[in-house]
Structures are given as C-alpha cells and as structure tokens.
N, C-alpha and C positions, 0 to 999 in steps of 0.2 A: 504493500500500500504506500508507502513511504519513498519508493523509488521516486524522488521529485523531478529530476531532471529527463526522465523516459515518459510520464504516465499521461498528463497531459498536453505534452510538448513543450516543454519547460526550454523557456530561450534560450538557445545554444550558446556558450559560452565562446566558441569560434565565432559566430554570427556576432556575437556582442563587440570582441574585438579587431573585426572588422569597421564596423562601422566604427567603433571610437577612432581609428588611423585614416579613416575614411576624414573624421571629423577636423581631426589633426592635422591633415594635409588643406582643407578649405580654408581654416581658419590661419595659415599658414602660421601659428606659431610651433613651437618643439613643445614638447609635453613629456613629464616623467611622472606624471599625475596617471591615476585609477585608467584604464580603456574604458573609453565609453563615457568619460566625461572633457568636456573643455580645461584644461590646464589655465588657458590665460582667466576665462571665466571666474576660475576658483581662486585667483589670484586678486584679482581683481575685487570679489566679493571679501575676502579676509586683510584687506585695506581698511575696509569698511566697519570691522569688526562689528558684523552684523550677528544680531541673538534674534534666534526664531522660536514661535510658540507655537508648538504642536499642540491640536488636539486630535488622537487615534483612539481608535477603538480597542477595547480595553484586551483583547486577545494578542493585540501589536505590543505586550506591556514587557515582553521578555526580550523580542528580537529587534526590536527599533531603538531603543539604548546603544545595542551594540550599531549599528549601521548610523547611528547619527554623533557616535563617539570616532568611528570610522572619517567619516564627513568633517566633524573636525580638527583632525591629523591631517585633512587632505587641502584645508582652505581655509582654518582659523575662522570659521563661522562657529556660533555657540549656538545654544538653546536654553530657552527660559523652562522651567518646570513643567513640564510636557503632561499636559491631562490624558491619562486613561481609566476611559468610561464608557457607560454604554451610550452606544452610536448618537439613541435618541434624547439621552442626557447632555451629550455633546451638544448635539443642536440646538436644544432649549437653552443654554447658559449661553450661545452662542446670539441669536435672540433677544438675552437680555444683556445685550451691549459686552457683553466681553471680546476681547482684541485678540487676535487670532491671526494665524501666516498661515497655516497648514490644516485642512483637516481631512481624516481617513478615516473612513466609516467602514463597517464590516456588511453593508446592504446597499447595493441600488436607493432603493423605497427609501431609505433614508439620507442620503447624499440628493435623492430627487425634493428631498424634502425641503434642505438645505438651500438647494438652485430656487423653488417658489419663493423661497423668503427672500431671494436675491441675498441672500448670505455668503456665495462661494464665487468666482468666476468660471461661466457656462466652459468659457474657451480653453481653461488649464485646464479640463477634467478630465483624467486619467483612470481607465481601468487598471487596476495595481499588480492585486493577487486573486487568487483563487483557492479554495480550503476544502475540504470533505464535513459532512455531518457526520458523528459520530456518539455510539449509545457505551457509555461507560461504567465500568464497577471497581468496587475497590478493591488495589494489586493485591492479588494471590487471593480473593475469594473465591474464585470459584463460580460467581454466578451466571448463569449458564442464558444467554441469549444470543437464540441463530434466525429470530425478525422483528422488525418492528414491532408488533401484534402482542410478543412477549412479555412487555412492560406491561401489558393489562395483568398478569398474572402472577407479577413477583410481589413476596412478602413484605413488603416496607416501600416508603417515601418513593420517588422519581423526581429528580431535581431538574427544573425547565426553566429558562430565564422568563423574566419577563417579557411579555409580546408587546406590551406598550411600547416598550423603552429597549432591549434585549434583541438584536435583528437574532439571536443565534434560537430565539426563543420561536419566534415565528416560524424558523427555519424547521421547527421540532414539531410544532402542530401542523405545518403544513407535509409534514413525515406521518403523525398521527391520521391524519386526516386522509393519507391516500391507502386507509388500512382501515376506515372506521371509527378512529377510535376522538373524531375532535371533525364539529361539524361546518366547519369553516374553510375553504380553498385557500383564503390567503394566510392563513395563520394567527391574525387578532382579530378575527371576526365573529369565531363560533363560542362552542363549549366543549368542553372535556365529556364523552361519553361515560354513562354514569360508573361505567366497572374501572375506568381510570379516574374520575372526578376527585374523587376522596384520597386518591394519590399521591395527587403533583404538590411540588414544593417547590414556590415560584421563587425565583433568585432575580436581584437586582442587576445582577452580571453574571457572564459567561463564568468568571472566573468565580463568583459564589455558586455556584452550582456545581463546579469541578471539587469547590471546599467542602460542600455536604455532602459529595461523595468520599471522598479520601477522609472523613472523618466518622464518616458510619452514621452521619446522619440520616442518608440516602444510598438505597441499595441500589441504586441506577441512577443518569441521568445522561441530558442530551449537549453536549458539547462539541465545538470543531476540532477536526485532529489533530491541529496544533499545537491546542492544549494540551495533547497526551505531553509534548515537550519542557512540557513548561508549569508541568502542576508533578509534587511526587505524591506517590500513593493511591494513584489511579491508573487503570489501564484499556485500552480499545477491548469492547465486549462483542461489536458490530457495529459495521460500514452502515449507514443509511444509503439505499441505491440510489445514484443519482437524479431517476428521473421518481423520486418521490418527493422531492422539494423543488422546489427555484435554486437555480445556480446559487453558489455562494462567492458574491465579485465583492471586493474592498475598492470602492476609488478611490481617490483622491485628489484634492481642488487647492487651489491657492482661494484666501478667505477675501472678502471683496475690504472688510477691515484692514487688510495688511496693509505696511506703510514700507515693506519688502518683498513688496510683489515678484520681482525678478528674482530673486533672492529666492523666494519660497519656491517659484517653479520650478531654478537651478536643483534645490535636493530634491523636488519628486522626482528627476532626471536622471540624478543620481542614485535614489534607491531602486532603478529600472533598468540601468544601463552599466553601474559600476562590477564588476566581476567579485569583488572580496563583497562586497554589499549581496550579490545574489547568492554567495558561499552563505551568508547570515539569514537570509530569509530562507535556504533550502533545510539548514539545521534544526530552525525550528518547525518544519513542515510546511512552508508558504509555497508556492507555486505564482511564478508570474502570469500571470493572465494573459495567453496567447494574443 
C-alpha cells in the first residue's frame, strides 16, 4: 500500500529534475539550490527575510515541519507558528480576519469553501497531495476487519472526525454510506444507521481520533494512511476502496490576506517540485497529486 512513488504515479523524481535544469537554463542563472526550484528566486526571497504563516491541515502536522525546515536551509525564509487544524477550523479563523500566506486543506469542499469567501487566490490553486482512507485498530490487537460493513459489528466506540469541520470525517461517512451504514452521499448530510448510531465517537480532528484509538478508547476508527506514520500505537486494519469515497486531494492556495504573495506561491512550488521535499512527503505516506 505504501509503495508511494509506483501506486498512483507519484512524480518521477527524473521528470522533476528535469524540469528544474530545464528551469535553470531559462532563467539563465547557475543554481546549486534543491532541482526543481529557482536558485536566484530563493535568493532573492531570503534578502527579504520573509516569515510565512501556514495554515494546513492538521494530518500535514508531522511532515510539513520537516519540508519547511528544509525551505529554510534553502532561502533563509522563516515561518511564523504554523496552525494545524481541521480544514474547516482553518477556514473559519481564516474568516474572522486572521493573516495568513499559505493554506492547505485536506478536501476540495473545503478549499472551494475558502475561494467563495474570496479568502484564497483562485489563480495559485494547486492540487498538492493525495492520501488513502483508512479503518484502524490498536497495534497488536488483533481486531479483525476485512470491510467497511465490519465496524457495525465491533464491541466498543468507532472514532470519526467531525463532518462539520473534519474533511477526513466526511470522507468516512461517505465510506459508510456506500455500504449502508450513514444515509447521506456526501458525508455531512445524513445519519448514522441505527446498528452504528450508538457507536461513533466524533473527534475534532483527524489526529483525535487516531488518539482514541491508540489509547483504547476506541476499538476502530477512520483515518488517512498517513496517519499510520505519524500517530504510535495504531495500525492499518483496512484500505477503504477507492471508489467508496471522493478522492482524497489536499490543495493549496496563497491566502488573498498575504502581504507575500510571491513568496507564498514560491514554497507551494517548492513543496511540488523540490526532490528532498518529495523524499519528506513520501515518508510520511503523501503522494503528489498527479
């Protein structure tokens, strides 16, 4: 499952540093900077001693440190305290006036959300990454789930994010739902089927709902594979099949608040195209988005 670079066509690493010498040669400067990124660019930006503020979804909370500690080795650009939360947390603080360069959402739906409010620019929007759903238990239990359907039938709790605010939550009813068990297509629209209703234990994030499992709160729950990387004491119980949810795409936009617009679109370019950057997003299960 995990093979990232074969599974979904994970951007060739040759193809990347192509085009960076490609880059290299237009812009005629020399470069001993990342492939795949402008040298003078980055040069030019850590003059500036530009700080940017991320906000990502709260799944990016393990592997975007490391590629934006990266970023600043490569250009003396910094980052302010980098909010990770859920997608649609995101958006509402975003809303009520907070300043913002960057933000990457874990859902379409919610990055579209983002563009109505004219909160982001239409024209930097980038599909980023791409993830799996995935139904988990806690490492070395044992408990035994080979489909969706299964979770109506285990002894204790099932931890789902929230579908208000949680895209990974939506992602799990709209899995429920193509089984029965949650009467809603998109995911925040229906109800829990009554043999799961008294089940679910709804989490504020992704990443509380990886915690009620790895602490026995909950003998299942529904997270992205990612998470297997980055949470200990849980482990993949089963794949949700692809075509039982919506795609799972992260994009990302430069915020229409930024007062470093250029700046802000330079790293989403760089978390796309740098090669040691794409080493970072494949460790912890991220896939570029074809």
């Amino acid at each position: 499952m995990f093979d990232m670079v074969s599974r979904r066509g994970f951007v060739s690493l040759s193809a990347v540093a192509a085009a960076g010498l490609g880059l290299a040669g237009c812009s005629g400067n020399k470069t001993s900077g990342p492939t795949g990124f402008d040298a003078g660019s980055a040069k030019a930006s850590s003059k500036k001693a530009v700080e940017l503020q991320v906000f990502a979804a709260n799944s990016l909370e393990k592997a975007l440190p490391e590629v934006q500690e990266l970023y600043t080795e490569q250009t003396g650009a910094t980052f302010a305290d980098t909010q990770f939360k859920a997608s649609g947390d995101l958006v509402e603080q975003m809303r009520a006036g907070a300043m913002v360069d960057v933000l990457i959402t874990a859902s379409k739906g919610t990055m579209d959300d983002a563009e109505t409010a004219e909160l982001v620019d239409t024209d930097t929007r980038e599909d980023m990454f791409v993830n799996d759903l995935v139904i988990i238990r806690a490492k070395g239990s044992g408990t035994k789930i080979e489909a969706i359907a299964d979770v109506a039938n285990l002894d204790g709790k099932i931890a789902i994010g929230d579908a208000k605010t949680v895209p990974a939550g939506k992602y799990a009813n709209q899995a429920l739902a193509s089984v029965g068990l949650y009467t809603g297509t998109e995911g925040d629209d229906g109800d829990y089927a009554p043999e799961l209703a008294g089940k679910v234990a709804l989490a504020d994030k992704v990443g509380t709902a990886a915690a009620y499992v790895s602490t026995g709160d909950c003998v299942s729950g529904f997270v992205y594979s990612s998470d297997i990387f980055r949470y200990d004491g849980i482990e993949e119980a089963f794949v949700c099949p692809e075509d039982s949810h919506k795609p799972i795409v992260y994009p990302g936009a430069v915020a229409e608040s930024s007062e470093h617009a250029d700046e802000a679109k330079a790293f989403i370019d760089f978390c796309l195209t740098n090669k040691k950057a794409q080493k970072i997003w494949a460790k912890y299960g991220f896939e570029l988005s074809a």
